[in-house]
Jmol script that loads the backbone (N, CA, C; Angstrom):
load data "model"
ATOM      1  N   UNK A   1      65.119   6.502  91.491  1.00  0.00           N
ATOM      2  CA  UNK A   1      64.278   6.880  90.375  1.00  0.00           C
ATOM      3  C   UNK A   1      65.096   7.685  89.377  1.00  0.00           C
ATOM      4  N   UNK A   2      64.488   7.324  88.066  1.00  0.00           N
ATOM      5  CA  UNK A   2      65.461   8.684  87.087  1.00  0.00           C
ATOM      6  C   UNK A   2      64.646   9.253  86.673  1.00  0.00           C
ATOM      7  N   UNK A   3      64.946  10.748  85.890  1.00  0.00           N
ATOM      8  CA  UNK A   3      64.682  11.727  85.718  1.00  0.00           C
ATOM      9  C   UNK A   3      63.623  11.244  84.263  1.00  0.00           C
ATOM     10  N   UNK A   4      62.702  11.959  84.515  1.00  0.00           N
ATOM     11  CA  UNK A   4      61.316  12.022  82.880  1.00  0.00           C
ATOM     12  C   UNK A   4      62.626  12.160  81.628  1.00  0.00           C
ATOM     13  N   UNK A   5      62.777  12.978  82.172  1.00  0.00           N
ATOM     14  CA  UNK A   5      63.673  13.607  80.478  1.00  0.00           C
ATOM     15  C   UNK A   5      64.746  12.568  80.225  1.00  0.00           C
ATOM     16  N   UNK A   6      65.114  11.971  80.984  1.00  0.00           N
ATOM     17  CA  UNK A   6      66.229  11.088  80.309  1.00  0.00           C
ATOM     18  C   UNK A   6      67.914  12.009  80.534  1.00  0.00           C
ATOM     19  N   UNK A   7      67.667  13.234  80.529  1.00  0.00           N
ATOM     20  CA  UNK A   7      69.316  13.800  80.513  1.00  0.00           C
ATOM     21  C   UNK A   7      69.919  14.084  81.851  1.00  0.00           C
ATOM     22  N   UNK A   8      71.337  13.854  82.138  1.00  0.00           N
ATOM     23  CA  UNK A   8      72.121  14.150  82.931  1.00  0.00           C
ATOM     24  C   UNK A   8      73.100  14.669  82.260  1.00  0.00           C
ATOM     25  N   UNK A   9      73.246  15.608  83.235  1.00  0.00           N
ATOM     26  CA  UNK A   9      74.883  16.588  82.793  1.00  0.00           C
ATOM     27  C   UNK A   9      76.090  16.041  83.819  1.00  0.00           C
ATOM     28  N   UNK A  10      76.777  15.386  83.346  1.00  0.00           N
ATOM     29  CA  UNK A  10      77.935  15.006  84.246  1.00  0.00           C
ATOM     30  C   UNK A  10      78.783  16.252  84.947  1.00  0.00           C
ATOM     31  N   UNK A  11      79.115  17.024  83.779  1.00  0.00           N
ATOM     32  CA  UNK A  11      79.660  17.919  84.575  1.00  0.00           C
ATOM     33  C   UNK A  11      79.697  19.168  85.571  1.00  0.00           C
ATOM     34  N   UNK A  12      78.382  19.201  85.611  1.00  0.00           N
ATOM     35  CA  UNK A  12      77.563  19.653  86.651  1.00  0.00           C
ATOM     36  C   UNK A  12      77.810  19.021  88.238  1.00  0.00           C
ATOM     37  N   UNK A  13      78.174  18.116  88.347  1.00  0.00           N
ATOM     38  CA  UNK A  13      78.253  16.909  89.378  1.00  0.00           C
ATOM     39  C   UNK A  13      79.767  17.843  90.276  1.00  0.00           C
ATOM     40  N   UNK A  14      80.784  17.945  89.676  1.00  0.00           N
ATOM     41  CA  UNK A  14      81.886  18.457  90.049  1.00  0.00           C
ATOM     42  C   UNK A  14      81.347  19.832  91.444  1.00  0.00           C
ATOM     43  N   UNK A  15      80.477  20.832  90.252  1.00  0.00           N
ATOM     44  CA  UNK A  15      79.964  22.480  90.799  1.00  0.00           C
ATOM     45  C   UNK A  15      79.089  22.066  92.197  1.00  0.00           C
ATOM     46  N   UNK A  16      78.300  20.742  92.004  1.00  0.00           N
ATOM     47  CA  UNK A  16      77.230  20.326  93.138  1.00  0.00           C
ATOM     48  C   UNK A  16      78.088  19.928  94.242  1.00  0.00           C
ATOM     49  N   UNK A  17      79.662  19.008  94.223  1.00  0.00           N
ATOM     50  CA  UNK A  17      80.210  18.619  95.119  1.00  0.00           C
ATOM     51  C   UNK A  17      80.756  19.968  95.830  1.00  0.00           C
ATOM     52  N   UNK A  18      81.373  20.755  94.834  1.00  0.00           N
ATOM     53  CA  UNK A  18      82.032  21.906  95.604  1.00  0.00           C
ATOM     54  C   UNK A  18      80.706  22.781  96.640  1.00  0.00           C
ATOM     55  N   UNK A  19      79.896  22.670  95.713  1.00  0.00           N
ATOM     56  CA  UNK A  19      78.478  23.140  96.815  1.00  0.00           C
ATOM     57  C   UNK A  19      78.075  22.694  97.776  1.00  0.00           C
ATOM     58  N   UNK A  20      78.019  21.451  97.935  1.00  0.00           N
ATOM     59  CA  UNK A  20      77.983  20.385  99.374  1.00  0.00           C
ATOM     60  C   UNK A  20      79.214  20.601 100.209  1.00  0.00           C
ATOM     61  N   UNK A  21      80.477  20.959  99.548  1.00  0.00           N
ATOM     62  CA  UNK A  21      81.822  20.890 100.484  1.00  0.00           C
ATOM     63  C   UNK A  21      81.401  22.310 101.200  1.00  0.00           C
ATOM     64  N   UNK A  22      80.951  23.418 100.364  1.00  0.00           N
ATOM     65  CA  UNK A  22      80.564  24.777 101.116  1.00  0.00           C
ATOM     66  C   UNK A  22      79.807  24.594 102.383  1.00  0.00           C
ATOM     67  N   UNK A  23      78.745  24.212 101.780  1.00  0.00           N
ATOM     68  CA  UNK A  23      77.810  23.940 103.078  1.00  0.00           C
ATOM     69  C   UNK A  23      77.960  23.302 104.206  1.00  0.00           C
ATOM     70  N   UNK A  24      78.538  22.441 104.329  1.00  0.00           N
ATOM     71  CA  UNK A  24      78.936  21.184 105.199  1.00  0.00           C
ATOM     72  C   UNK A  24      80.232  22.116 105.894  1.00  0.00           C
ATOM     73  N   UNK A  25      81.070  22.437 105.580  1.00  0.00           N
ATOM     74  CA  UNK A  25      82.243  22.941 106.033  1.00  0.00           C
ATOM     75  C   UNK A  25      81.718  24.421 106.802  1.00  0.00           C
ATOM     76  N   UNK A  26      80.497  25.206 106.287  1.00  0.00           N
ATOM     77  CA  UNK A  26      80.277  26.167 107.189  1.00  0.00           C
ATOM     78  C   UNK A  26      79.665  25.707 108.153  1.00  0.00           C
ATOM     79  N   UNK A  27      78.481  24.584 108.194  1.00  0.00           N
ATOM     80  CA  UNK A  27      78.530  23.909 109.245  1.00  0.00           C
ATOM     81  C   UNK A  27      79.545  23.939 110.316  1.00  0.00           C
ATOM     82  N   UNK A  28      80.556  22.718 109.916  1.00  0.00           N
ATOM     83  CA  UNK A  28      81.618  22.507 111.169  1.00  0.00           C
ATOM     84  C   UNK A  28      82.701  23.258 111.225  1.00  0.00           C
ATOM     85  N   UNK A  29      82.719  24.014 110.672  1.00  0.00           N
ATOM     86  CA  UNK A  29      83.644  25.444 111.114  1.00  0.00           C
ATOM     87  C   UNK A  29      82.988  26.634 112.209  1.00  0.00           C
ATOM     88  N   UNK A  30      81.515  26.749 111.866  1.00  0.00           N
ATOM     89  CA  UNK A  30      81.138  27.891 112.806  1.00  0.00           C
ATOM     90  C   UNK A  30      80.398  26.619 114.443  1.00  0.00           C
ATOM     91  N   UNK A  31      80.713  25.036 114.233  1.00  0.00           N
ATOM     92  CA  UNK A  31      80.711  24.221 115.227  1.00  0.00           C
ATOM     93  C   UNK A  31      82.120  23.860 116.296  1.00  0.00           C
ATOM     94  N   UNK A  32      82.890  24.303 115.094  1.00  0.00           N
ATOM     95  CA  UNK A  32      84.204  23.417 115.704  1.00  0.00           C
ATOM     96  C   UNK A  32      85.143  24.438 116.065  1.00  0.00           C
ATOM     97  N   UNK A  33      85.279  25.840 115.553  1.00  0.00           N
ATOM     98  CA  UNK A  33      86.055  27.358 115.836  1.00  0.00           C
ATOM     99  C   UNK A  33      85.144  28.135 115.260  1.00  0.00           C
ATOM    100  N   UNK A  34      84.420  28.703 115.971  1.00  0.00           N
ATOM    101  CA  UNK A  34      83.286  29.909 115.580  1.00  0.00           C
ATOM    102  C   UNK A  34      84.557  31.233 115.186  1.00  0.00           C
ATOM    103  N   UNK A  35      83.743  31.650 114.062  1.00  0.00           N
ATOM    104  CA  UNK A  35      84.274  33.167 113.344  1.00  0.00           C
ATOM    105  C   UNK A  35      83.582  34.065 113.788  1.00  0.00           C
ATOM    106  N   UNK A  36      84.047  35.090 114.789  1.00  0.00           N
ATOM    107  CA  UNK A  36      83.475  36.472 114.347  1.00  0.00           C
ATOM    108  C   UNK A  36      83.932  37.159 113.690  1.00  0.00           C
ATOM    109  N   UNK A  37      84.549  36.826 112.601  1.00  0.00           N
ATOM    110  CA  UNK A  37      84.703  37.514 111.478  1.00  0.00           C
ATOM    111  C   UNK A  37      85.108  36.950 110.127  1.00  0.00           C
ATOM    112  N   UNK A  38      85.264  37.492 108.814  1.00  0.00           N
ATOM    113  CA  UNK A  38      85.453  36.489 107.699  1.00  0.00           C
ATOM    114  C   UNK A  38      86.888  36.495 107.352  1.00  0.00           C
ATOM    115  N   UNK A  39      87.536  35.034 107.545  1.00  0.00           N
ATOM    116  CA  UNK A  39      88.917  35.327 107.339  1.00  0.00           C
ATOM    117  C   UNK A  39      89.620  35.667 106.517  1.00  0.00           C
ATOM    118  N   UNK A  40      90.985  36.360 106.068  1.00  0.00           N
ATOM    119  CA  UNK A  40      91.348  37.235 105.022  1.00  0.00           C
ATOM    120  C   UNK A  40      91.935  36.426 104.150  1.00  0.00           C
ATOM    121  N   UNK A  41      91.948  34.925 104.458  1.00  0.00           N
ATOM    122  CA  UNK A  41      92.552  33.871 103.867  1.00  0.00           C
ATOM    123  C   UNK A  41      91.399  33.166 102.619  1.00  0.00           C
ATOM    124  N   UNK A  42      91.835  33.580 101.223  1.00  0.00           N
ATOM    125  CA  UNK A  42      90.689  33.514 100.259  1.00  0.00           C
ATOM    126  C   UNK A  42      89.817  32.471 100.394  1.00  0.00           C
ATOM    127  N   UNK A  43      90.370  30.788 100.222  1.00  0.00           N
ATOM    128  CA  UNK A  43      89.331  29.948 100.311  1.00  0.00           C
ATOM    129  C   UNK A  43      88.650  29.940 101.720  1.00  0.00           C
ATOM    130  N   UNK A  44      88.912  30.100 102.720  1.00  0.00           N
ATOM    131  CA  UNK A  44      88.390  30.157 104.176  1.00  0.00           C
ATOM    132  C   UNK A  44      87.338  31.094 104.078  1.00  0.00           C
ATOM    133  N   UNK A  45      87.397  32.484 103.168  1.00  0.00           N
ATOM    134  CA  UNK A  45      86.709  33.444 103.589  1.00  0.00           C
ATOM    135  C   UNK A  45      85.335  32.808 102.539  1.00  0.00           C
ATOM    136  N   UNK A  46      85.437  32.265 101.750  1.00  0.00           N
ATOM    137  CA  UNK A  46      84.159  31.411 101.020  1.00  0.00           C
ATOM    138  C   UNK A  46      83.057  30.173 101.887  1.00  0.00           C
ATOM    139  N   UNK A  47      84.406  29.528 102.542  1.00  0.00           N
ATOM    140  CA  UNK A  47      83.915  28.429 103.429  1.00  0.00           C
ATOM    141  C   UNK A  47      83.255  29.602 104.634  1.00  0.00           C
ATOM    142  N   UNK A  48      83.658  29.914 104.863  1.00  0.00           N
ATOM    143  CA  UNK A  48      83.341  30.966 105.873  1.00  0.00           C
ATOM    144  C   UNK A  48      81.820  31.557 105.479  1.00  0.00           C
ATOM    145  N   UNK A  49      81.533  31.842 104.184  1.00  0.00           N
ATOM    146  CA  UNK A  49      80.030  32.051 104.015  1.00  0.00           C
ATOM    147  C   UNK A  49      79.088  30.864 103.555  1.00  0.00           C
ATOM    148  N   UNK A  50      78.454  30.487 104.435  1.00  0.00           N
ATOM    149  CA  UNK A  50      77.937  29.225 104.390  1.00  0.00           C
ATOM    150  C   UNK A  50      76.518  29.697 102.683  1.00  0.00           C
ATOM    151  N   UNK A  51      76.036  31.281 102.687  1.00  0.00           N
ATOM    152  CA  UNK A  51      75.542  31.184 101.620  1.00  0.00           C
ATOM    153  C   UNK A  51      75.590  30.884 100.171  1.00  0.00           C
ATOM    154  N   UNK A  52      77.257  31.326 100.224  1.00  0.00           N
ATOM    155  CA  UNK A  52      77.636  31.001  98.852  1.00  0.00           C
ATOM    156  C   UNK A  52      77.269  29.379  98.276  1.00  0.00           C
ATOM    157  N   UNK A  53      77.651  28.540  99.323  1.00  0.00           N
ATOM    158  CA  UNK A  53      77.126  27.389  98.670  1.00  0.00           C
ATOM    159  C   UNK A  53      75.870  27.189  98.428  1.00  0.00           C
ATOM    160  N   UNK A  54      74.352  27.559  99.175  1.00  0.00           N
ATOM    161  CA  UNK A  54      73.492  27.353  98.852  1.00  0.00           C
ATOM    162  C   UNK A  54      73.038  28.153  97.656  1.00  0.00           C
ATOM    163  N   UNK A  55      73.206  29.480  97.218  1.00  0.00           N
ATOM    164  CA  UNK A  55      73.985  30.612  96.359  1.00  0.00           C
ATOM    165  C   UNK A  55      74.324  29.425  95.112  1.00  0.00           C
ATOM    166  N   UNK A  56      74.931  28.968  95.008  1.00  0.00           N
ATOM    167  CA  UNK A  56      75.199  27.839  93.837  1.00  0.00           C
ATOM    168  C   UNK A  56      74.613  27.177  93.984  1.00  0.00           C
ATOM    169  N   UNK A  57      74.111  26.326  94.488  1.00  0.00           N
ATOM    170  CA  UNK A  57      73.072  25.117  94.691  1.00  0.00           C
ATOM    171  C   UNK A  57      71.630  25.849  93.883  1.00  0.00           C
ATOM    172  N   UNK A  58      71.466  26.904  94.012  1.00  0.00           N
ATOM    173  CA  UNK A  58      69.922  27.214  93.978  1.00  0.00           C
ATOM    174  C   UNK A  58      70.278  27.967  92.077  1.00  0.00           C
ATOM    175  N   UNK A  59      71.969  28.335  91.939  1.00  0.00           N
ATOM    176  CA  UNK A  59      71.852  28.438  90.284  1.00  0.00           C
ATOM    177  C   UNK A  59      72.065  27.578  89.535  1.00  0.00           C
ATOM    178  N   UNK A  60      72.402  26.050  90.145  1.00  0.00           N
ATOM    179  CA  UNK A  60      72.763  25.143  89.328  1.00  0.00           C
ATOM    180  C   UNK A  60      71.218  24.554  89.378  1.00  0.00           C
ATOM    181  N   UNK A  61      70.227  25.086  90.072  1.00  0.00           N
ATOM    182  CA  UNK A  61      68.855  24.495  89.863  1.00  0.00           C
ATOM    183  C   UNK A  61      68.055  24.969  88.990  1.00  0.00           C
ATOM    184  N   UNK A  62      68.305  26.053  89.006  1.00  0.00           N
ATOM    185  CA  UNK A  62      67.624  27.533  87.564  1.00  0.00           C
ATOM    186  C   UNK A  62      68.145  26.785  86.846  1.00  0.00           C
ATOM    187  N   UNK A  63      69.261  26.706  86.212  1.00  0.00           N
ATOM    188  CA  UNK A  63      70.033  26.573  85.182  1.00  0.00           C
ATOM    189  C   UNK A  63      69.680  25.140  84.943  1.00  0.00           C
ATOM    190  N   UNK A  64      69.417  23.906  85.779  1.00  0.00           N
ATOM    191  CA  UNK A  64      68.837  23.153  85.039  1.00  0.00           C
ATOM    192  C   UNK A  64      67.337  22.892  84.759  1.00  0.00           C
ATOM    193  N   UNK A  65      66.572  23.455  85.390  1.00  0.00           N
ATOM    194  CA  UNK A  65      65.581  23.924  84.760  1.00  0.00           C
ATOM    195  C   UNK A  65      65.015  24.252  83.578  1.00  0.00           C
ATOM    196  N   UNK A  66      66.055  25.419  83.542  1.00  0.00           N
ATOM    197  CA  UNK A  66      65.553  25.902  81.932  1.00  0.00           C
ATOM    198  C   UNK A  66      66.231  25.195  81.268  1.00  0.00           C
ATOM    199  N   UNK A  67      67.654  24.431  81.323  1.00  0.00           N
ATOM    200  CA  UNK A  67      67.941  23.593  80.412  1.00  0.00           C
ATOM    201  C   UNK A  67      67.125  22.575  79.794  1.00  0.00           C
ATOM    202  N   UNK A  68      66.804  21.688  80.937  1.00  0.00           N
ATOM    203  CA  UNK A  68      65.494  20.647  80.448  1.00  0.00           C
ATOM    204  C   UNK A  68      64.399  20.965  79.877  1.00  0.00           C
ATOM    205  N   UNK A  69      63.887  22.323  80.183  1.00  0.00           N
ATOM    206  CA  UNK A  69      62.456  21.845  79.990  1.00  0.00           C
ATOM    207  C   UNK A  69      62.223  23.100  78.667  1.00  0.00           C
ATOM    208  N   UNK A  70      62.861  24.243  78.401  1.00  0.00           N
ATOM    209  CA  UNK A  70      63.671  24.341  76.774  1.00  0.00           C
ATOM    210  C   UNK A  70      62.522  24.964  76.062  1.00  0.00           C
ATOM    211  N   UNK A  71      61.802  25.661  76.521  1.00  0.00           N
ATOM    212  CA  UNK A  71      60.159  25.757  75.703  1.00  0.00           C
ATOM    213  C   UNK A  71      59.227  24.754  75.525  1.00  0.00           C
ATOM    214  N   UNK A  72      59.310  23.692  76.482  1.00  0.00           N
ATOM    215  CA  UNK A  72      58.248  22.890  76.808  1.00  0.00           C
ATOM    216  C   UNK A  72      57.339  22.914  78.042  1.00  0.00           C
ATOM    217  N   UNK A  73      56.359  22.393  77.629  1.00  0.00           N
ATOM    218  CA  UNK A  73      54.392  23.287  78.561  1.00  0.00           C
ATOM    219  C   UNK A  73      54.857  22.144  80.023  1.00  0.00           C
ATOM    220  N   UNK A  74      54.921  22.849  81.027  1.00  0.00           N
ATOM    221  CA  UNK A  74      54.990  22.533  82.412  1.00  0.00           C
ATOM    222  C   UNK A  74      53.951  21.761  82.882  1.00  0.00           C
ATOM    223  N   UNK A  75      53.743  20.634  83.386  1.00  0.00           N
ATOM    224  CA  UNK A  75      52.529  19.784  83.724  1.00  0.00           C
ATOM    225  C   UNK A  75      52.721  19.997  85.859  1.00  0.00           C
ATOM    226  N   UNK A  76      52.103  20.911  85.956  1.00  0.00           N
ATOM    227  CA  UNK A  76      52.198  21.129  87.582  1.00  0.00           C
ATOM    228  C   UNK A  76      51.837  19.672  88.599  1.00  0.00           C
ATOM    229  N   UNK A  77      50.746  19.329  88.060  1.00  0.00           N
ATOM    230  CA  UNK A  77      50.006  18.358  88.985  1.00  0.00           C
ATOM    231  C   UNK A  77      50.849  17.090  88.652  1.00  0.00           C
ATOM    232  N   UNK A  78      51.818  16.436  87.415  1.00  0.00           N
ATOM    233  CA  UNK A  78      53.085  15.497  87.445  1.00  0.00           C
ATOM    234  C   UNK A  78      53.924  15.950  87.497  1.00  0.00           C
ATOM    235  N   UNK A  79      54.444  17.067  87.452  1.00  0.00           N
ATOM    236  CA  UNK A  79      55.995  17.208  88.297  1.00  0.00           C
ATOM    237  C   UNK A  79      55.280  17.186  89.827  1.00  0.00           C
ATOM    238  N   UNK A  80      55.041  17.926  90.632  1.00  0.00           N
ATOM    239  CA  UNK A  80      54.577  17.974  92.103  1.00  0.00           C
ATOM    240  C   UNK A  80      54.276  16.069  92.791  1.00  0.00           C
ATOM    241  N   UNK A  81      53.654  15.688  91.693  1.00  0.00           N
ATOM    242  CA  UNK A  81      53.789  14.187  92.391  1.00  0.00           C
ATOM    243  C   UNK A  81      54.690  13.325  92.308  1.00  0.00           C
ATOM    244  N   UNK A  82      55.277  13.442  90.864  1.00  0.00           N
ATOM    245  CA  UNK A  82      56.875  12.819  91.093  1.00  0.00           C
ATOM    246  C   UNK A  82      57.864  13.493  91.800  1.00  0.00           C
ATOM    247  N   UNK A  83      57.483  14.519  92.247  1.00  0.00           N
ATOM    248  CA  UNK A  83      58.540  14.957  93.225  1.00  0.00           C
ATOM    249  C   UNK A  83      58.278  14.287  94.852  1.00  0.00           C
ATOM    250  N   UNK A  84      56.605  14.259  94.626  1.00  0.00           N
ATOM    251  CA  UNK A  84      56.357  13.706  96.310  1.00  0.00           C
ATOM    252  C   UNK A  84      56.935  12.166  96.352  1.00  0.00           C
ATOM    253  N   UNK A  85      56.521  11.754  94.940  1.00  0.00           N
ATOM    254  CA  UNK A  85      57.335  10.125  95.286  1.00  0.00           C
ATOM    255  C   UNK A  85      58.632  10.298  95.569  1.00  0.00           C
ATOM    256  N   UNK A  86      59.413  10.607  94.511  1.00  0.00           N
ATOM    257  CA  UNK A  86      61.060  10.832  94.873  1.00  0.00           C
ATOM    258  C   UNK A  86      61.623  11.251  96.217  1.00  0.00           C
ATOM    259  N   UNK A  87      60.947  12.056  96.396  1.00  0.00           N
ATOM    260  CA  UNK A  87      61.275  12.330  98.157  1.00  0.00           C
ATOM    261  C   UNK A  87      60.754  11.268  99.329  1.00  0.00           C
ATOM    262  N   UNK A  88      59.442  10.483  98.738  1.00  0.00           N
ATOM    263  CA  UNK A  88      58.935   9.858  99.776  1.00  0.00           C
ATOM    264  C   UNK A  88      59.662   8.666  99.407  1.00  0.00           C
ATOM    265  N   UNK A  89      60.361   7.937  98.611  1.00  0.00           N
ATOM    266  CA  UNK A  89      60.802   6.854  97.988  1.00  0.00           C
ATOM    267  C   UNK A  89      61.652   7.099  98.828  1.00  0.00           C
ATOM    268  N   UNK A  90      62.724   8.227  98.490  1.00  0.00           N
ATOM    269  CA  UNK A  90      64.519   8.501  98.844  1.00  0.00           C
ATOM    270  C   UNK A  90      64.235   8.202 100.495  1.00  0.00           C
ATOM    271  N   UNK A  91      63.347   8.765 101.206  1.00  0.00           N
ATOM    272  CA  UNK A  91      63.063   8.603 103.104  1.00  0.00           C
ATOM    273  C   UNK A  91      63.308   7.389 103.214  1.00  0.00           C
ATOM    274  N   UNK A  92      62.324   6.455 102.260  1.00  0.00           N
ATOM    275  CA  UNK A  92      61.743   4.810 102.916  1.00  0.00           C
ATOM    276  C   UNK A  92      63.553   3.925 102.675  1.00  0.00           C
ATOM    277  N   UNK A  93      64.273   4.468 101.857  1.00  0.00           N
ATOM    278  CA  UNK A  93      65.612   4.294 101.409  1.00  0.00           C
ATOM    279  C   UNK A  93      66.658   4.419 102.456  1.00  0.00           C
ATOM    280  N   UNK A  94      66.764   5.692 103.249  1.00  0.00           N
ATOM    281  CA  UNK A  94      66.948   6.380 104.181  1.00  0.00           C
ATOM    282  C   UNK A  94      67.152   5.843 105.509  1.00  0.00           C
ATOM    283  N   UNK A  95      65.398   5.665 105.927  1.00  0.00           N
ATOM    284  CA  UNK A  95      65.345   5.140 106.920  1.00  0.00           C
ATOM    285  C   UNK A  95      65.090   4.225 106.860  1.00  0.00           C
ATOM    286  N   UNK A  96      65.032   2.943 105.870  1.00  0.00           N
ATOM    287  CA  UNK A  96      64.800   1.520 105.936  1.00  0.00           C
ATOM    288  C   UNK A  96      64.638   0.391 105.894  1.00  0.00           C
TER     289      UNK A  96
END
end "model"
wireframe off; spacefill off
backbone 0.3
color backbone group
């Protein structure tokens, strides 16, 4: 499905991958050599906080937020259902 508004920011795409590499990597780091502690080694000690990525994930969502919608009136009851399709669409995709 695409987006009501029509806009994508490409370069946004780059900040979202490095955010997925966060997350995923604190995953199988505290799976594969558990830390009790944060290592002094700069990028490790980032991977090492599995929040920071969600930490970006959740400002690159503000931020497009207010980008799109810019001083325009919020329709609750069609965003909430195109969100239930999009999610229920992306599953049936998913699983089948």
């Amino acid at each position: 499905m695409k987006s009501s508004s029509g806009k994508y920011y490409v370069g946004l795409d780059h900040l979202r991958a490095v955010a997925a590499f966060m997350v995923f990597s604190w995953h199988f780091i505290h799976d594969a050599i558990p830390f009790t502690y944060a290592p002094s080694f700069f990028p490790l000690s980032l991977i090492n906080e599995g929040h920071t990525g969600v930490a970006l994930f959740m400002t690159l969502s503000g931020y497009l937020f207010a980008k799109l919608l810019d001083g325009k009136r919020i329709k609750y009851g069609s965003f909430l259902w195109n969100r239930f399709l999009r999610l229920v669409l992306r599953q049936d995709l998913i699983l089948g």
